[in-house]
C-alpha positions in Angstrom: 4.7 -12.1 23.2 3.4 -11.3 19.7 0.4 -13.6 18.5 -0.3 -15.0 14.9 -2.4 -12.2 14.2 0.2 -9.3 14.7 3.1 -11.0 12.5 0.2 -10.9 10.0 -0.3 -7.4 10.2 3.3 -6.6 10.2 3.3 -8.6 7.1 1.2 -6.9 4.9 2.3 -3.3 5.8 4.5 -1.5 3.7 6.2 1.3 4.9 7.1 4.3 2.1 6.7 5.0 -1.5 9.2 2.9 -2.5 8.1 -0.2 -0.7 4.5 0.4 -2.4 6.2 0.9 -6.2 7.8 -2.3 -5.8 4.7 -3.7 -4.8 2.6 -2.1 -7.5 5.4 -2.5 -10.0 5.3 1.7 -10.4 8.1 4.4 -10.1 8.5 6.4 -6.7 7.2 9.2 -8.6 4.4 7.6 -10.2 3.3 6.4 -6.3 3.8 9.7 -4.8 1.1 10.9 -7.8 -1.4 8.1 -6.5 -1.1 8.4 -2.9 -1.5 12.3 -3.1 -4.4 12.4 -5.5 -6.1 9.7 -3.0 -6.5 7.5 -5.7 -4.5 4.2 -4.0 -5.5 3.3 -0.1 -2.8 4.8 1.8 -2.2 6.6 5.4 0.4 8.3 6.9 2.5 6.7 9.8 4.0 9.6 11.6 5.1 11.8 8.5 5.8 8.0 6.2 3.3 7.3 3.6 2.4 3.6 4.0 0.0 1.3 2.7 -1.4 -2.6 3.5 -0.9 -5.1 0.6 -4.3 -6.6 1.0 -5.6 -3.1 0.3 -3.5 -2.7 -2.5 -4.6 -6.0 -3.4 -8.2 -5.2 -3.3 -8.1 -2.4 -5.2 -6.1 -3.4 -8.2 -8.6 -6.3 -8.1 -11.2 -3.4 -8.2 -10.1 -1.8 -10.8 -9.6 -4.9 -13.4 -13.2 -6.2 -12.4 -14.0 -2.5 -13.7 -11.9 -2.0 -16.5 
């Protein structure tokens, strides 16, 4: 039986570059450049680059705090 708190995990994970430029509002391309310079929070998931929304989040709001 799956509680509360793993729907909300499932939730914010997205699973491959394309799922993260939609999310970002980027090309494929232009993600693949981000994840592999390390400069977005991203992991791998058995060979699948993936990434959490609420770190995404974060960092964008990061980023415009700094800019």
């Amino acid at each position: 039986m799956e509680s509360a708190n793993d729907n909300q995990v499932g939730g914010d994970l997205l699973m491959g570059a394309d799922a993260i430029a939609r999310f970002l509002g980027i090309t494929r391309r232009q993600t693949y450049r981000l994840v592999y310079d390390g400069i977005v929070p991203s992991f791998k998931l058995g060979g699948t680059v993936a990434a959490r929304k609420s770190s995404l989040a974060k960092w964008m709001a990061e980023i415009e705090v700094a800019a």
